[in-house]
PDB file of N, CA, C and O in Angstrom:
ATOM      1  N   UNK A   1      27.733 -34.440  10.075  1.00  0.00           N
ATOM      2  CA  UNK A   1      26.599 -35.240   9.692  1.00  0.00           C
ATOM      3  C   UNK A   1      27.038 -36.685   9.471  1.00  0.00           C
ATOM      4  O   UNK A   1      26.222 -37.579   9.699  1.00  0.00           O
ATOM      5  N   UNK A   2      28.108 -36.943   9.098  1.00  0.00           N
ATOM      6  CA  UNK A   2      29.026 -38.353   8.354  1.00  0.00           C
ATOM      7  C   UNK A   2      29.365 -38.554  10.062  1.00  0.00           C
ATOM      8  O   UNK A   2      29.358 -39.775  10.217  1.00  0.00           O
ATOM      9  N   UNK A   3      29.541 -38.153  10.876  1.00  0.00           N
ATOM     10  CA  UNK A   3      29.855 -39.043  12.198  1.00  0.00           C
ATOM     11  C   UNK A   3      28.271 -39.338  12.613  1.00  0.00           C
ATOM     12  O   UNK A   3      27.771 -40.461  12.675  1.00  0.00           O
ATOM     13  N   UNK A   4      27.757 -38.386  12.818  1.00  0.00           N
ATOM     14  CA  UNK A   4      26.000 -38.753  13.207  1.00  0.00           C
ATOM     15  C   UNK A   4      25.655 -39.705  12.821  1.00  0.00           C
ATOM     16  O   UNK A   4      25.352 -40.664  13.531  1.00  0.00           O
ATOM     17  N   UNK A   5      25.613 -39.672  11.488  1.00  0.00           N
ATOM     18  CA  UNK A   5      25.146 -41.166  10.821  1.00  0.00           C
ATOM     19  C   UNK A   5      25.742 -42.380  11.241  1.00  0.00           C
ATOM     20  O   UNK A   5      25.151 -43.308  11.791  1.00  0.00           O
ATOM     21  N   UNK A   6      27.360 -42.306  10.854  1.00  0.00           N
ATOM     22  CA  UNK A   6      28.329 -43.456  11.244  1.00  0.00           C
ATOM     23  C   UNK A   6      28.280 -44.548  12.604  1.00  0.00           C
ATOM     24  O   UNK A   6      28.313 -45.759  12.825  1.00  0.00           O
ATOM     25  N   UNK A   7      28.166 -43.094  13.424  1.00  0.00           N
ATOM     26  CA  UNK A   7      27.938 -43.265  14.790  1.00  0.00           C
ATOM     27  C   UNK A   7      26.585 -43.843  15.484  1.00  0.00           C
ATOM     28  O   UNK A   7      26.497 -44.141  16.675  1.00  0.00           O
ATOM     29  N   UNK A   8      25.472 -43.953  14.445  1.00  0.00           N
ATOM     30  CA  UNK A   8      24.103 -44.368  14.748  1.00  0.00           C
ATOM     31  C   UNK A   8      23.565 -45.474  15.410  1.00  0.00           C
ATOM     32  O   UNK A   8      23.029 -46.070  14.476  1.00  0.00           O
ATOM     33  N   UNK A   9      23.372 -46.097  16.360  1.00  0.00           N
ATOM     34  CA  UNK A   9      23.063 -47.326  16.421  1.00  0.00           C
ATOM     35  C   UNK A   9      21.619 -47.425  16.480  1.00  0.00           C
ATOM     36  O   UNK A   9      20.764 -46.772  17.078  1.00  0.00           O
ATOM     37  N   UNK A  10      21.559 -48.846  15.360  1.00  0.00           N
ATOM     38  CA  UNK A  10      20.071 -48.562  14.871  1.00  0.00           C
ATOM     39  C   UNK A  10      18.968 -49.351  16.380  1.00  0.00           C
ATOM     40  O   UNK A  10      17.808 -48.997  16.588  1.00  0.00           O
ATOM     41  N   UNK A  11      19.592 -50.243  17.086  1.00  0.00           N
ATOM     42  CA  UNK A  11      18.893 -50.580  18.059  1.00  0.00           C
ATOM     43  C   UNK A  11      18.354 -49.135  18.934  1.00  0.00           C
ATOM     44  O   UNK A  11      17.316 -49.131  19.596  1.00  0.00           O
ATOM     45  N   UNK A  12      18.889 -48.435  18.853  1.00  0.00           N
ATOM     46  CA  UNK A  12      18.578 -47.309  19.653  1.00  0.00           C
ATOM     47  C   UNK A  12      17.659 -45.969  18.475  1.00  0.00           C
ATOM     48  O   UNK A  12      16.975 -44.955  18.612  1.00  0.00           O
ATOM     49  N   UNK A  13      18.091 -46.624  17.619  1.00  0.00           N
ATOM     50  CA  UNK A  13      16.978 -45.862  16.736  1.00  0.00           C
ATOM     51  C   UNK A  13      15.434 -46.515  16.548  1.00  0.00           C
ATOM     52  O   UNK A  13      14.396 -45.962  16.183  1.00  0.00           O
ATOM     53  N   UNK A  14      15.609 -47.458  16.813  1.00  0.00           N
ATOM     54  CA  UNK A  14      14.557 -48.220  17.109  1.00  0.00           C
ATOM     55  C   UNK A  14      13.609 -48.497  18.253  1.00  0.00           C
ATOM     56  O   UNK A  14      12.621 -49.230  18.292  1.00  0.00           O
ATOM     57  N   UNK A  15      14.124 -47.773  19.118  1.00  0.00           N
ATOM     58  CA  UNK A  15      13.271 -47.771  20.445  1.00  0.00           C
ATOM     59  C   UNK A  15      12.024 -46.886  20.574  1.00  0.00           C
ATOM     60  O   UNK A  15      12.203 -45.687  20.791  1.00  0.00           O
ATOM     61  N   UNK A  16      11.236 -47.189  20.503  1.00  0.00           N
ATOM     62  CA  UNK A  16       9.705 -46.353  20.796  1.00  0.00           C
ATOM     63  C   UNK A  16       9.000 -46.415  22.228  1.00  0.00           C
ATOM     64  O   UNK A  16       8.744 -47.392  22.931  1.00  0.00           O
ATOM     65  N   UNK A  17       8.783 -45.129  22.418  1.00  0.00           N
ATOM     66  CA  UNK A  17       8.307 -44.134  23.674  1.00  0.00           C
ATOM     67  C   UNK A  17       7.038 -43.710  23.176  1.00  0.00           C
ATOM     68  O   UNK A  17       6.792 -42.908  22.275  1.00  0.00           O
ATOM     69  N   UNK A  18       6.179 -44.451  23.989  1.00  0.00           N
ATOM     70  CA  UNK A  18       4.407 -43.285  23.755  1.00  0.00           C
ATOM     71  C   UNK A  18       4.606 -42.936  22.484  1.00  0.00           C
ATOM     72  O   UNK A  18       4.682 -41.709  22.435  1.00  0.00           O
ATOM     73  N   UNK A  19       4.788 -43.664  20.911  1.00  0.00           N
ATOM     74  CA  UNK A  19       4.876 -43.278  19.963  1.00  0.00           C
ATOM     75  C   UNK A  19       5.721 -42.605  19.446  1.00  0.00           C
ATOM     76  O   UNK A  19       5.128 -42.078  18.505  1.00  0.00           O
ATOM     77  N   UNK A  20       6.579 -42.319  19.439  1.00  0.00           N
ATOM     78  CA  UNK A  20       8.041 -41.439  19.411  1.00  0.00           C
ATOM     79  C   UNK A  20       9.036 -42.553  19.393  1.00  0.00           C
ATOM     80  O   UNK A  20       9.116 -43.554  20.106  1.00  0.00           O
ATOM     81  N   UNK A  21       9.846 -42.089  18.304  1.00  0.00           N
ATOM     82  CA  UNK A  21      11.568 -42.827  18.552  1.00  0.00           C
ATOM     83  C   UNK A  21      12.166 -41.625  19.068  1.00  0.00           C
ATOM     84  O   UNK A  21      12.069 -40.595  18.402  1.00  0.00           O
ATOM     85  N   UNK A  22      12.846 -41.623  20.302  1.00  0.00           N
ATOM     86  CA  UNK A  22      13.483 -40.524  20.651  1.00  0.00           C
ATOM     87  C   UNK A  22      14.758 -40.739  20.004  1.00  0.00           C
ATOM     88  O   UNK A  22      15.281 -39.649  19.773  1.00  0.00           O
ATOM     89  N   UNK A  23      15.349 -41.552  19.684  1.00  0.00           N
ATOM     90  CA  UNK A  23      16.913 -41.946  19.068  1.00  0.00           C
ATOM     91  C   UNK A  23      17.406 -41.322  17.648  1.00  0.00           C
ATOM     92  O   UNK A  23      18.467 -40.871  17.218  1.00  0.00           O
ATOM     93  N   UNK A  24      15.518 -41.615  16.915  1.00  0.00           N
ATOM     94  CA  UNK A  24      15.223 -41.137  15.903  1.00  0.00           C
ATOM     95  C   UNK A  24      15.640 -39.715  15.373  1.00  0.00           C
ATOM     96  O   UNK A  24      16.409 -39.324  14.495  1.00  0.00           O
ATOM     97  N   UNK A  25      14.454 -38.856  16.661  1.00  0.00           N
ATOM     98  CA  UNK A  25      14.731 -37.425  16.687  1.00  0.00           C
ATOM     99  C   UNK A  25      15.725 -36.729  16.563  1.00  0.00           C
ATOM    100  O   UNK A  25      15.971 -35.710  15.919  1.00  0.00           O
ATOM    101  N   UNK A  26      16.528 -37.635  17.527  1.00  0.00           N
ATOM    102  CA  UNK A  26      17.522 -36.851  18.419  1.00  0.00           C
ATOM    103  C   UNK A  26      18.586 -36.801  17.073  1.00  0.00           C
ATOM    104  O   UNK A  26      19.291 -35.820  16.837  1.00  0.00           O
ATOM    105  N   UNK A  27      18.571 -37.871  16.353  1.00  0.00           N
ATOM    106  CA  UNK A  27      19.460 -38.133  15.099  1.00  0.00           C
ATOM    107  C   UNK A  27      19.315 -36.999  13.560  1.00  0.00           C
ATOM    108  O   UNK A  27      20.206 -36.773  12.741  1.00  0.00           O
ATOM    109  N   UNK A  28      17.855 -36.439  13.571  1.00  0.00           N
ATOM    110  CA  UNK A  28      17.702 -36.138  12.512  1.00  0.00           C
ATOM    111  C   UNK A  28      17.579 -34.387  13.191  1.00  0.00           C
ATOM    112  O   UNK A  28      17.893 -33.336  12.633  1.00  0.00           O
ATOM    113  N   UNK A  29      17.068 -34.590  14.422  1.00  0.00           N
ATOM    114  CA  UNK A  29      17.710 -32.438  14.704  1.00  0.00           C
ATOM    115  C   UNK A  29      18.798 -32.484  14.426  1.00  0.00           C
ATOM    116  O   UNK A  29      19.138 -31.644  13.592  1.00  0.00           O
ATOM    117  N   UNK A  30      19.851 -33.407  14.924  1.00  0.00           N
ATOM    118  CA  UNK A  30      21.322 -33.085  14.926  1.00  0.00           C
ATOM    119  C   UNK A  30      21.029 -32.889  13.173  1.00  0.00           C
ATOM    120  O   UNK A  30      20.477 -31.818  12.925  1.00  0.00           O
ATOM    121  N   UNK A  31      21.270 -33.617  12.151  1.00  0.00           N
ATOM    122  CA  UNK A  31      21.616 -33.960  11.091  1.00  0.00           C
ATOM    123  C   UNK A  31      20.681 -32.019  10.239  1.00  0.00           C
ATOM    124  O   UNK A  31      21.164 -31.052   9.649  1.00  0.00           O
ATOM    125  N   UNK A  32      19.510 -32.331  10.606  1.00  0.00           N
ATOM    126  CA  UNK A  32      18.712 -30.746  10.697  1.00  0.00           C
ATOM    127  C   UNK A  32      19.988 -29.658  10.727  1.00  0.00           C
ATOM    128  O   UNK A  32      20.503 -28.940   9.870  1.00  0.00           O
ATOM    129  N   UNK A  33      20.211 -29.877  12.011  1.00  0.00           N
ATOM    130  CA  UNK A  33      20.735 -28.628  12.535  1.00  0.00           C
ATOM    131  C   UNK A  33      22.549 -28.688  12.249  1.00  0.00           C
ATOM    132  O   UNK A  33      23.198 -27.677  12.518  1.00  0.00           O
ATOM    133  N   UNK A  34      22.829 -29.177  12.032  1.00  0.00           N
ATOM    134  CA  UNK A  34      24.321 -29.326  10.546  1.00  0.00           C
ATOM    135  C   UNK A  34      24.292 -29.282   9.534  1.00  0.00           C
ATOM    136  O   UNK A  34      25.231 -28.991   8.793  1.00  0.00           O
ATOM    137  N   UNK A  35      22.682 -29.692   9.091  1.00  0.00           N
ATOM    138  CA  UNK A  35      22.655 -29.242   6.954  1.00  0.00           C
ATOM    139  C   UNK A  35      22.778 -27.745   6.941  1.00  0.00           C
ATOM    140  O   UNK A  35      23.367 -26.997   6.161  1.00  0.00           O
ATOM    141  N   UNK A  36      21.738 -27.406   8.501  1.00  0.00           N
ATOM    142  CA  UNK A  36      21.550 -25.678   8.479  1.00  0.00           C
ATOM    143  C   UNK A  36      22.804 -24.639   8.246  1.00  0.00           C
ATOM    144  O   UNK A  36      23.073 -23.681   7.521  1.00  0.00           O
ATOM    145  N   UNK A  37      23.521 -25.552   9.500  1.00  0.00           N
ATOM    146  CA  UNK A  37      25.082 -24.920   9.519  1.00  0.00           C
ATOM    147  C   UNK A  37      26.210 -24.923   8.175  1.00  0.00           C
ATOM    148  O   UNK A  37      27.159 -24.160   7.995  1.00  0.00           O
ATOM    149  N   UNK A  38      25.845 -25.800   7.520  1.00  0.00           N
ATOM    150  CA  UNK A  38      26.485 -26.234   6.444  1.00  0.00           C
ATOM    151  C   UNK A  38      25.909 -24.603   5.617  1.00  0.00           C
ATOM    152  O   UNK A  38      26.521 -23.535   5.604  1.00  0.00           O
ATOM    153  N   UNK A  39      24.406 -24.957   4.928  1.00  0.00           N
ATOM    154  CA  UNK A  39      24.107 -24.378   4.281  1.00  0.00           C
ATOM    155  C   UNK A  39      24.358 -22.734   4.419  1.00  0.00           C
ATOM    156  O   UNK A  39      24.266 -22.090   3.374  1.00  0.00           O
ATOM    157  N   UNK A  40      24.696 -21.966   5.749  1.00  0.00           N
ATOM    158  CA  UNK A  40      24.846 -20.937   5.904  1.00  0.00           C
ATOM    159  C   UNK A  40      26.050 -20.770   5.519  1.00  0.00           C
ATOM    160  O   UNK A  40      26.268 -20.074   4.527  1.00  0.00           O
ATOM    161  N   UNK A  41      26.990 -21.317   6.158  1.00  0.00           N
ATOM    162  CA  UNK A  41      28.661 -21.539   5.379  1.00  0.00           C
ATOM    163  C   UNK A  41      28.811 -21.535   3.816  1.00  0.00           C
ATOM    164  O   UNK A  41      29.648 -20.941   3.136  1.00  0.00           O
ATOM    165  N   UNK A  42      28.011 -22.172   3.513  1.00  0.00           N
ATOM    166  CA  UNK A  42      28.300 -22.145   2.049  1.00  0.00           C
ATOM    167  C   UNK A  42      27.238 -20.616   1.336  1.00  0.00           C
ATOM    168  O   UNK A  42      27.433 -20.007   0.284  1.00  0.00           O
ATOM    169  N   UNK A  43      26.651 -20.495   1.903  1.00  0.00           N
ATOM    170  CA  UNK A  43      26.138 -18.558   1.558  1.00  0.00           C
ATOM    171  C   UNK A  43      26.721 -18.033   1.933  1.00  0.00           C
ATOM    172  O   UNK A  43      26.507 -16.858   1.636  1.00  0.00           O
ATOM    173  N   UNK A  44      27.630 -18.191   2.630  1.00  0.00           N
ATOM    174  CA  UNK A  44      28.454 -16.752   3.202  1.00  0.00           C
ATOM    175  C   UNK A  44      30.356 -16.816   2.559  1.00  0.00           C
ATOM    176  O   UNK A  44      31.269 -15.997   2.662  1.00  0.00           O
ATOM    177  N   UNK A  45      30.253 -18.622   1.716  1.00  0.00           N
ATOM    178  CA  UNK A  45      31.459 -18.551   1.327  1.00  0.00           C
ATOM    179  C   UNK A  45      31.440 -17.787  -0.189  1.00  0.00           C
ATOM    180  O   UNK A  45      32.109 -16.868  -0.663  1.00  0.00           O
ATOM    181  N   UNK A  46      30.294 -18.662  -0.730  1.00  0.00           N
ATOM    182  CA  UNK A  46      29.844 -18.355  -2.337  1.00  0.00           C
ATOM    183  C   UNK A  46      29.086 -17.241  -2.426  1.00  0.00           C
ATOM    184  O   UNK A  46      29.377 -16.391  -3.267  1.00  0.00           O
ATOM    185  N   UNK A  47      27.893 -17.058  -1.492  1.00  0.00           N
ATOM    186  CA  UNK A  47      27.109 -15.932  -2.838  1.00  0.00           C
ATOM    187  C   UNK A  47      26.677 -14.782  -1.873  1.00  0.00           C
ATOM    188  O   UNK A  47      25.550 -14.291  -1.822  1.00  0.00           O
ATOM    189  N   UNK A  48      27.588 -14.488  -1.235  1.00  0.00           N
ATOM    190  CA  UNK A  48      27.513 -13.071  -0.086  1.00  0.00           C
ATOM    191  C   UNK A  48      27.490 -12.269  -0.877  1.00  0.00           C
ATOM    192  O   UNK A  48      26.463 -11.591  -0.851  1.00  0.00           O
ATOM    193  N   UNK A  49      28.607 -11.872  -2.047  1.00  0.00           N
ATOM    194  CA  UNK A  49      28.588 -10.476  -3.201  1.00  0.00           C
ATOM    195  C   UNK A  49      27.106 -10.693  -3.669  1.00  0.00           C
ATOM    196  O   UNK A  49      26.388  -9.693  -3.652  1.00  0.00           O
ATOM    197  N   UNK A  50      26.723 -11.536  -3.963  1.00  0.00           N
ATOM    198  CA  UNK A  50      25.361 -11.512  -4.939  1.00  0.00           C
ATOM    199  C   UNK A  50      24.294 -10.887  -4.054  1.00  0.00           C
ATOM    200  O   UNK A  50      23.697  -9.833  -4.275  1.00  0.00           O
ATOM    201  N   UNK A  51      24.161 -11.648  -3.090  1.00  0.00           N
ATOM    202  CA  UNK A  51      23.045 -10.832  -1.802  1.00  0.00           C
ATOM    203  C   UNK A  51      23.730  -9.414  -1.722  1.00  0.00           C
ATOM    204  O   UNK A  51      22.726  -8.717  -1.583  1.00  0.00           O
ATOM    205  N   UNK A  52      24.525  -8.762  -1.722  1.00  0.00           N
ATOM    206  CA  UNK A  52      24.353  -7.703  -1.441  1.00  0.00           C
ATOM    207  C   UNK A  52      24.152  -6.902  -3.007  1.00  0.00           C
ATOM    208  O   UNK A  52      23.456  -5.886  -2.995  1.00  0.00           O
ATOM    209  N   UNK A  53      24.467  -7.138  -3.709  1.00  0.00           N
ATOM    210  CA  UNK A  53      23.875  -6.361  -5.205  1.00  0.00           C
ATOM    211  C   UNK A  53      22.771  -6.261  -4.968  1.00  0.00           C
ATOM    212  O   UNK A  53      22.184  -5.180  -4.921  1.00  0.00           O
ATOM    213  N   UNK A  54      21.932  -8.061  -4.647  1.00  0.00           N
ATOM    214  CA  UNK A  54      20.576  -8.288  -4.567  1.00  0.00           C
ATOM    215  C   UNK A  54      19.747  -7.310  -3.762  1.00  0.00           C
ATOM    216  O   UNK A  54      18.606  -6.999  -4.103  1.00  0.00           O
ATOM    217  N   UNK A  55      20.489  -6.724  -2.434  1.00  0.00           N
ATOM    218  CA  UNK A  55      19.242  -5.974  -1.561  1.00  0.00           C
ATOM    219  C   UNK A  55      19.858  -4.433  -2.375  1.00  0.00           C
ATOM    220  O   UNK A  55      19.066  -3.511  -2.176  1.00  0.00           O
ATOM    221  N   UNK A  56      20.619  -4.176  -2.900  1.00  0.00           N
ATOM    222  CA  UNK A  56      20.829  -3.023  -2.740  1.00  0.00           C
ATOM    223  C   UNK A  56      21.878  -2.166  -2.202  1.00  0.00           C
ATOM    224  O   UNK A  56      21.889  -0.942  -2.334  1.00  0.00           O
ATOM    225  N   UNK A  57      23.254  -3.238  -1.248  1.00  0.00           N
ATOM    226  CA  UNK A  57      23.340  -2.311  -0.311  1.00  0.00           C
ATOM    227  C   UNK A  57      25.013  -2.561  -0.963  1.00  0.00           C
ATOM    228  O   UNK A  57      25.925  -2.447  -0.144  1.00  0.00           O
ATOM    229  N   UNK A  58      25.400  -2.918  -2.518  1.00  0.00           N
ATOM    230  CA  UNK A  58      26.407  -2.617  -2.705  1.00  0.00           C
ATOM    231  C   UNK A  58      26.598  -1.451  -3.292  1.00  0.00           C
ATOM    232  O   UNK A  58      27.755  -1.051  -3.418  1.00  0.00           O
ATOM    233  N   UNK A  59      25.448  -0.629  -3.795  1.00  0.00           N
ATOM    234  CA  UNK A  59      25.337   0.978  -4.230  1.00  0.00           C
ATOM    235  C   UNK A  59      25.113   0.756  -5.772  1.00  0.00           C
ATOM    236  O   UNK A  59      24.914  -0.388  -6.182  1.00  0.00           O
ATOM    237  N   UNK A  60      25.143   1.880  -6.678  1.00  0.00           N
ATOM    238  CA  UNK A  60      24.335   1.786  -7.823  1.00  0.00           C
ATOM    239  C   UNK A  60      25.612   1.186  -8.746  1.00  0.00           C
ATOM    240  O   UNK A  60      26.731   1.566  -8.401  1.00  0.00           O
ATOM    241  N   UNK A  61      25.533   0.439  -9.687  1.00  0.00           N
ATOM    242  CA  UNK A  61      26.753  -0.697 -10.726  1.00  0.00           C
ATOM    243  C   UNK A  61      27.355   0.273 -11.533  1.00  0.00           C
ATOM    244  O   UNK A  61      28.212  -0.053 -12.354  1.00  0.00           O
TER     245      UNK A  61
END
């Protein structure tokens, strides 16, 4: 996400298409779609034991 940003050039974030910044978009799926990745990493580093108590499927305590 820290290169996405870094890497941004705002002239190109600034360009508008039929109402659309495509530079825009294209900047904030990426940034979207790395918080996502992030955020799954960090559930599966930290609170995987808890989800499974949570559904049930670590068996009775």
């Amino acid at each position: 996400m820290h290169a996405a940003l870094t890497e941004a050039q705002p002239a190109c974030l600034s360009v508008c298409e039929a109402g659309r910044r495509p530079g825009l978009l294209d900047l904030t799926d990426t940034i979207r779609h790395q918080a996502l990745m992030l955020s799954d990493a960090l559930a599966d580093a930290y609170f995987q034991h808890s989800s499974r108590r949570r559904t049930g499927a670590a068996g009775p305590s």
